[in-house]
C-alpha positions in Angstrom: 108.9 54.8 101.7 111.8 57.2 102.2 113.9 57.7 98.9 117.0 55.3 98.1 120.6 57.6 98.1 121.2 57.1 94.4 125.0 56.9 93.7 124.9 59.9 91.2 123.5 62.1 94.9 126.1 60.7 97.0 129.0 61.3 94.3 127.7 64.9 93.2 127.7 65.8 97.1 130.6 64.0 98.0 133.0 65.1 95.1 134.4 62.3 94.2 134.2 61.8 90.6 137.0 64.8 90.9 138.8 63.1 93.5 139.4 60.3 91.1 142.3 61.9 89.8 144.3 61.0 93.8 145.4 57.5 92.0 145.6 55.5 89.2 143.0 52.4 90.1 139.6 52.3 89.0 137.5 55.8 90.4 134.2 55.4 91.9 131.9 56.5 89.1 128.3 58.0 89.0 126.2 56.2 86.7 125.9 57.7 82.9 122.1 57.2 82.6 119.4 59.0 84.9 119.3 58.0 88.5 116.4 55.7 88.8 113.3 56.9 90.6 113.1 55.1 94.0 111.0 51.8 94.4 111.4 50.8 90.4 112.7 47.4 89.5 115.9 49.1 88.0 117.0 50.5 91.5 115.9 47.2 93.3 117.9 45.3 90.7 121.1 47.4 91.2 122.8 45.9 93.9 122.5 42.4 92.6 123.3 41.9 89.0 121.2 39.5 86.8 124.9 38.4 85.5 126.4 37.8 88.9 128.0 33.9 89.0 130.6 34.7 91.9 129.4 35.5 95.8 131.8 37.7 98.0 130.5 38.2 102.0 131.3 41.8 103.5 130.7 42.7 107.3 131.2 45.6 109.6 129.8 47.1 112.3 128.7 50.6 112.9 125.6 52.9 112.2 123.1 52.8 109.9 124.7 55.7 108.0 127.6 54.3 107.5 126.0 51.1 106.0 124.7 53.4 103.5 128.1 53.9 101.7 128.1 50.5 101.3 124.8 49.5 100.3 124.1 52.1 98.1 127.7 53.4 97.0 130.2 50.8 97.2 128.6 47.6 96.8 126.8 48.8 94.0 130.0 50.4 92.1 131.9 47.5 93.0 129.3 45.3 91.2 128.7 47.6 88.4 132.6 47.4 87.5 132.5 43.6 88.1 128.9 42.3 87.2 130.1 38.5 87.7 130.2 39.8 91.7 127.4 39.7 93.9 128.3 41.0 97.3 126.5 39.4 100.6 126.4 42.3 103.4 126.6 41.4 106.8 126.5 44.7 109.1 126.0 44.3 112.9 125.8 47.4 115.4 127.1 46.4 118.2 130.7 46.3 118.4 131.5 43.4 120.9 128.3 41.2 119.1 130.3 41.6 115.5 133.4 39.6 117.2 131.1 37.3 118.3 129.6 36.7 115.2 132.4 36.9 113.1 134.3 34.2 115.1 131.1 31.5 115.4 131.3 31.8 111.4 134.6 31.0 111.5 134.0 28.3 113.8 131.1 27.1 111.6 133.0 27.1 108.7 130.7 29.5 107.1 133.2 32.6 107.3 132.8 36.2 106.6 135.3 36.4 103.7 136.1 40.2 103.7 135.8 41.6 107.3 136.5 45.1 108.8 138.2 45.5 111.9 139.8 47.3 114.7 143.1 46.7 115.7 142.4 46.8 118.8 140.6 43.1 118.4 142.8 42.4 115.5 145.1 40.1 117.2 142.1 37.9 119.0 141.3 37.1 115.3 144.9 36.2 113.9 145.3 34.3 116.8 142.5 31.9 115.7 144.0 31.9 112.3 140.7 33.8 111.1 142.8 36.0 108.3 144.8 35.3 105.6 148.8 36.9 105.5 149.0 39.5 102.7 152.2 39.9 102.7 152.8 38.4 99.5 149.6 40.5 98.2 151.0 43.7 99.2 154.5 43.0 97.5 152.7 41.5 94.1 150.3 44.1 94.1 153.0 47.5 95.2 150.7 48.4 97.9 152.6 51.6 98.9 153.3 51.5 102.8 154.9 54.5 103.0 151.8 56.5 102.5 150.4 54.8 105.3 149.8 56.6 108.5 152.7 56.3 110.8 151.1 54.3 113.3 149.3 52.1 110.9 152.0 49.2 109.7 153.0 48.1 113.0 149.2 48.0 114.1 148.0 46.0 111.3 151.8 43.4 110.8 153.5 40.7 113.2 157.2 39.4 113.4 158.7 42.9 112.4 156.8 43.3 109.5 157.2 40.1 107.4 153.2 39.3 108.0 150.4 41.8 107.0 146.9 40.3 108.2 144.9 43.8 106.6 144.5 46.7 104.5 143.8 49.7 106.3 140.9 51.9 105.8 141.1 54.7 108.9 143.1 56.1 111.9 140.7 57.4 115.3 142.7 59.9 117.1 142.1 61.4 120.1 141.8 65.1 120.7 140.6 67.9 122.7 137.0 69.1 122.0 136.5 72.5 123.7 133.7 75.5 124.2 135.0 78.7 123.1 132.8 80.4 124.7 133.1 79.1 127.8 137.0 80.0 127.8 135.9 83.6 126.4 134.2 84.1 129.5 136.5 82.9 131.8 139.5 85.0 130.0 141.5 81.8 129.2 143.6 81.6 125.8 142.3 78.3 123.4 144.1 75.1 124.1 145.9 74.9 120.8 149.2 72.3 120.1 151.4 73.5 123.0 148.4 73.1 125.8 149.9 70.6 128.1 147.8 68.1 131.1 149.1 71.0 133.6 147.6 74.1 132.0 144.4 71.5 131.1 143.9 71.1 135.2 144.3 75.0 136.0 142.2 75.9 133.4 139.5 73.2 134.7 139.3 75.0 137.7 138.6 78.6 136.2 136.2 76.6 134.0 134.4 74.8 136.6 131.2 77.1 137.7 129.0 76.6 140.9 125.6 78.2 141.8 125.2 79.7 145.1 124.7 76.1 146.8 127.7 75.1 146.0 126.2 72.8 143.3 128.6 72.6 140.0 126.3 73.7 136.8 129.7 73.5 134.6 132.5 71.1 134.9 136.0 72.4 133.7 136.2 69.0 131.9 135.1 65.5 131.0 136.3 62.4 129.8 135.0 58.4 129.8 136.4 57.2 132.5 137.6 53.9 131.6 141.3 52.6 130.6 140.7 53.3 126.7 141.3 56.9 127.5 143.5 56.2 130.1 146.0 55.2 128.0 146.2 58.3 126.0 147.3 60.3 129.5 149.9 57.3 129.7 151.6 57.3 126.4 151.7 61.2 127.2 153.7 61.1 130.5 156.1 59.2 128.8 154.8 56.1 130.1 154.8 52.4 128.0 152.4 50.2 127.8 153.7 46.7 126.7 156.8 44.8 126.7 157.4 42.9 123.3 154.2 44.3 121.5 152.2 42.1 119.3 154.8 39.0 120.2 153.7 35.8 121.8 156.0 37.2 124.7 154.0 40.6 125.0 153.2 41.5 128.5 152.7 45.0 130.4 154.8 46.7 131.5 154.6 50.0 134.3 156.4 52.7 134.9 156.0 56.1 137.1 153.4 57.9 134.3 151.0 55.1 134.7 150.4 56.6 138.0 150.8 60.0 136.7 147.9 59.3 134.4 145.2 58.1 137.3 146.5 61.0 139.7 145.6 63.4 137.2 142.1 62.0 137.2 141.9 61.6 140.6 142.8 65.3 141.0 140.2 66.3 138.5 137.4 64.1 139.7 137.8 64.0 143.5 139.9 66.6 145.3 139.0 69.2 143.2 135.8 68.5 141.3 136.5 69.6 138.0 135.0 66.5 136.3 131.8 64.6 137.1 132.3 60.9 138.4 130.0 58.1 137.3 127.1 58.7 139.6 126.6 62.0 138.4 126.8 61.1 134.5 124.4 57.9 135.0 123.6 56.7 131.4 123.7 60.0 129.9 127.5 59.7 129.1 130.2 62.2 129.2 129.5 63.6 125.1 125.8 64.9 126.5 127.2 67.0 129.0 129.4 68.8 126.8 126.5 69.2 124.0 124.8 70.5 126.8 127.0 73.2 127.8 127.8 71.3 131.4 131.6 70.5 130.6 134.1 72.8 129.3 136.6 70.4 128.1 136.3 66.8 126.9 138.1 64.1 125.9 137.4 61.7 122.6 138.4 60.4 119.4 137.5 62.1 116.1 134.6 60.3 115.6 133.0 62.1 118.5 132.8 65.6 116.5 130.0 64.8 113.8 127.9 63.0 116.5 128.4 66.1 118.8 126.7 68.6 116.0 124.6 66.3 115.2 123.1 66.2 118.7 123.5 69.6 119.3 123.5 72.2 116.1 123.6 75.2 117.9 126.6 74.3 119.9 130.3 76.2 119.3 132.8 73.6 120.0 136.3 73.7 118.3 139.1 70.6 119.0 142.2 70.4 119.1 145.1 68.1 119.1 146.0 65.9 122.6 147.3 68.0 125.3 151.3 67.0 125.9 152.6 65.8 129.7 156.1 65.1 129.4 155.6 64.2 125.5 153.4 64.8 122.2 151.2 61.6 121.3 148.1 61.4 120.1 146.4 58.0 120.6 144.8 56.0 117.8 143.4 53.1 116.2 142.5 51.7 112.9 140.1 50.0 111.1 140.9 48.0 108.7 139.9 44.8 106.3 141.0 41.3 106.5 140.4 38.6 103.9 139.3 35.3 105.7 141.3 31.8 105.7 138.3 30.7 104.5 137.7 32.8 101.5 135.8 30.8 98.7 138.3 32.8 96.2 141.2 34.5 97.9 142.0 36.9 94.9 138.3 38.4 94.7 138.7 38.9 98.2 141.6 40.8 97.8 140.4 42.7 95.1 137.1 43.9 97.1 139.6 44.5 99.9 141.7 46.7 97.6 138.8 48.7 96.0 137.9 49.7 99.9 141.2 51.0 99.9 141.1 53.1 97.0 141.8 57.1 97.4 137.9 57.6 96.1 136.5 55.5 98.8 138.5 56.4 101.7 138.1 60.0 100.5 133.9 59.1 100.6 133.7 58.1 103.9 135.8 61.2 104.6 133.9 63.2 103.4 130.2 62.2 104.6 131.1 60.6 108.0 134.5 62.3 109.0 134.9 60.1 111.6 138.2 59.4 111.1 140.9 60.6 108.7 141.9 58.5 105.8 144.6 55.4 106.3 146.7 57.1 103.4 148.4 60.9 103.8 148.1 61.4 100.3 144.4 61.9 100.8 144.1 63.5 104.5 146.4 66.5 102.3 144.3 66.2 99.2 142.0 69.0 99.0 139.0 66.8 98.9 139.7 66.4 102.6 138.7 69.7 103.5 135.2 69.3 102.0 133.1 67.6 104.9 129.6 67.5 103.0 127.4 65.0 105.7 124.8 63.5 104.0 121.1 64.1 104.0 119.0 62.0 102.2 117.3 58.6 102.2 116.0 59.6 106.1 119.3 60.2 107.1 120.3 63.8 108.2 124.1 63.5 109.2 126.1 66.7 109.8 128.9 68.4 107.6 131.2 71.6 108.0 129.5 74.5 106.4 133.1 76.1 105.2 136.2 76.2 105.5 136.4 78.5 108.9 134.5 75.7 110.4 137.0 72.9 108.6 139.9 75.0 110.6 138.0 74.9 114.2 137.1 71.4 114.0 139.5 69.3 111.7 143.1 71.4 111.1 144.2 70.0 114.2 143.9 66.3 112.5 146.6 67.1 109.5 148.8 69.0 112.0 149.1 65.9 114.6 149.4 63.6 111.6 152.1 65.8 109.3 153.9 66.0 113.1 154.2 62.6 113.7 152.4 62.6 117.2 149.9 59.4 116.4 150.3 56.0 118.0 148.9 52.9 118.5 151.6 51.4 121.0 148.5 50.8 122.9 147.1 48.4 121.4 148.8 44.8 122.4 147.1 41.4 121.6 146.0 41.3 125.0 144.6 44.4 125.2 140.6 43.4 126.0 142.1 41.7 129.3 144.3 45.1 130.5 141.0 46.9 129.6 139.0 44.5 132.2 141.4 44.4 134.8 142.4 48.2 134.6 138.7 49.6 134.5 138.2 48.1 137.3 141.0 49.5 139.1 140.6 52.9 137.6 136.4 52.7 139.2 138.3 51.6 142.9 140.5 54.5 142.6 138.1 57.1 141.7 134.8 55.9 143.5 133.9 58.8 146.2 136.1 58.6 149.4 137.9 55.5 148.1 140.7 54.5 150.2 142.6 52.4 147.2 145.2 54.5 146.7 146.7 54.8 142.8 149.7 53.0 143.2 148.1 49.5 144.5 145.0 50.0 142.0 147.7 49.9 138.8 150.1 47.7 140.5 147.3 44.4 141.2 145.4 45.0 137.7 149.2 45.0 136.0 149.4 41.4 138.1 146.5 40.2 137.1 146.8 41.1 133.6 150.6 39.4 133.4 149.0 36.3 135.3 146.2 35.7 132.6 148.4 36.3 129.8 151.1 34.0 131.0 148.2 31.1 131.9 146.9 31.7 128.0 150.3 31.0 126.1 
């Protein structure tokens, strides 16, 4: 049996019994005695207290190594600092299957009373009154906003503010993952924070390489090709999105860099062939192409980077923040935790909520998953940020930075887009999951070999469609 991560491991290659000094609540703190050697009662016992007379439920989705932090780091501290608690753990991989599950709970009356989530579904979930305002919470409690994020507050509040349905834990941006060797050999400069969509297309084509047949061995650049990344093209032309966002009037709304966006694409995929379309990626996805050295340039969030070294250790890749059109943004979403409506006890709810809010557990998952920065600023400029450790134990073999030149290539561009300003989550309206639909399928007419839907009628009939289904729904 492979070896439990002990909390005094994660801590000591984590750092975070120094990190405790970010803030005054409670730090996350190793164990004084030994760590227990695996498979005894005394680490089987640990994350369930003989004491425990209170039950708390905690989902989320995601991979197995990020359940670890919970099973064997913060569940376990959590308990050891309240040994009345015993925390339930719900975690479910699939992202659209969590939703599911969450809302038949709810439905069942059986609800998951602390839940994590994205913003981008948080608005399906307050709309079936699933979470609890914490409003009040946050002013009782001096929750500090202002060291949110930017983008954050709007993402996770409704009616200008007044209601707060979650605590933050995490913003995804999007950014720029390059090959520097690939632009070394082609004599190109390094995208850095000035590289605009214009300079991105010309330096595609140097990029892009064919063999004598013609055949392309390296694209200039990749992306999914899908309306999630879509929208970080839109935002950048200057385009918006919705019309009275997060409001029971919220519709879409479409101006000229909507069509900007897909004409870009269009460009990169068909008449010039500096991308690969669909039937070329097949199920590998566009992330194994660039770990593969067959794209240049690529597109994704900063979750992408670990899973990229991971997959391919030998790889030099640097990123850097979202290329500009007509305006700096950098797309992004949050996760967050809600307390349910349904909460057995609402103030142990919060409080769980809270402690996953802390500076020492953001700065944790930081730290060994780095797969998005930290909801608070406070701790994306701590120090502790720049110490990516990855975690290897317990069967898991998860990637870190090796130093600091590395922390520069890969994450710098992260504290410059947030110190800047450049991050939003305009995108992400209560009716997002039907744009997605009705705009993915567009964006597959438009860029579908020797398609004859022209950009323009694509945008304009999913836009329709959307505003029609949102309109039958109020």
């Amino acid at each position: 049996m492979s070896k439990k991560l002990t909390r005094r491991e994660f801590l000591a290659a984590s750092g975070m019994i120094a990190a405790a000094a970010l803030a005054g609540c409670a730090p996350i703190q190793a164990p004084q005695q030994a760590a227990p050697a695996a498979g005894t009662e005394e680490e089987k016992s640990e994350a369930a207290p003989a004491a425990a007379t209170k039950t708390l439920t905690l989902s989320v989705w995601g991979a197995v190594q990020e359940d670890v932090l919970y099973t064997d780091v913060y569940i376990p501290n959590y308990q050891e600092q309240n040994p009345d608690v015993k925390i339930d753990f719900l975690s479910i991989p699939d992202f659209d299957d969590y939703y599911d599950k969450l809302i038949q709970l709810h439905a069942a009356g059986t609800p998951v009373e602390v839940q994590r989530h994205n913003v981008q579904r948080l608005g399906q979930v307050v709309g079936k009154d699933m979470l609890v305002d914490m409003a009040a919470l946050y002013e009782r409690d001096n929750v500090d906003t202002k060291d949110f994020l930017q983008g954050i507050m709007p993402a996770i509040s409704r009616e200008g503010g007044s209601k707060i349905y979650a605590i933050p834990q995490d913003e995804n941006l999007y950014g720029l993952l390059y090959n520097p060797d690939a632009f070394d050999e082609a004599g190109l400069a390094y995208p850095d924070d000035e590289y605009t969509f214009d300079q991105m297309l010309e330096d595609a084509q140097t990029l892009t390489k064919r063999d004598s047949s013609g055949n392309v061995t390296q694209f200039g650049f990749i992306s999914w090709w899908n309306f999630w990344n879509l929208t970080g093209f839109i935002l950048g032309y200057g385009g918006q999105i919705w019309e009275n966002l997060r409001t029971p009037e919220e519709k879409v709304v479409v101006n000229e860099a909507w069509y900007q966006a897909l004409e870009l694409w269009r460009k990169l995929m068909l008449d010039f062939q500096l991308a690969p379309g669909q039937e070329q990626v097949g199920n590998l996805g566009p992330n194994v192409f660039f770990e593969q050295k067959r794209a240049a340039m690529f597109v994704d969030g900063t979750w992408r980077e670990p899973f990229v070294k991971k997959a391919a250790p030998d790889l030099n890749f640097a990123c850097t923040s979202f290329p500009k059109g007509t305006v700096k943004k950098s797309r992004g979403s949050t996760v967050c935790w809600g307390v349910s409506t349904g909460a057995e006890d609402l103030e142990l709810a919060w409080d769980l909520a809270k402690y996953l809010y802390t500076p020492e557990a953001l700065l944790a998952y930081w730290q060994i998953l780095w797969v998005a920065p930290p909801a608070r600023l406070s701790v994306v400029q701590s120090d502790g940020f720049k110490k990516i450790t990855g975690l290897s134990s317990g069967g898991i073999d998860y990637p870190g930075l090796a130093d600091t030149d590395e922390w520069e290539q890969k994450s710098r561009w992260i504290v410059t887009t947030l110190e800047n300003g450049w991050d939003t989550q305009e995108f992400t309206g209560d009716n997002y999951s039907i744009l997605a639909r009705e705009m993915d399928a567009a964006i597959e007419a438009v860029l579908v070999p020797n398609s004859t839907v022209s950009v323009e009628e694509a945008i304009d009939q999913a836009v329709a469609n959307t505003n029609k289904e949102i309109e039958l729904n109020r």
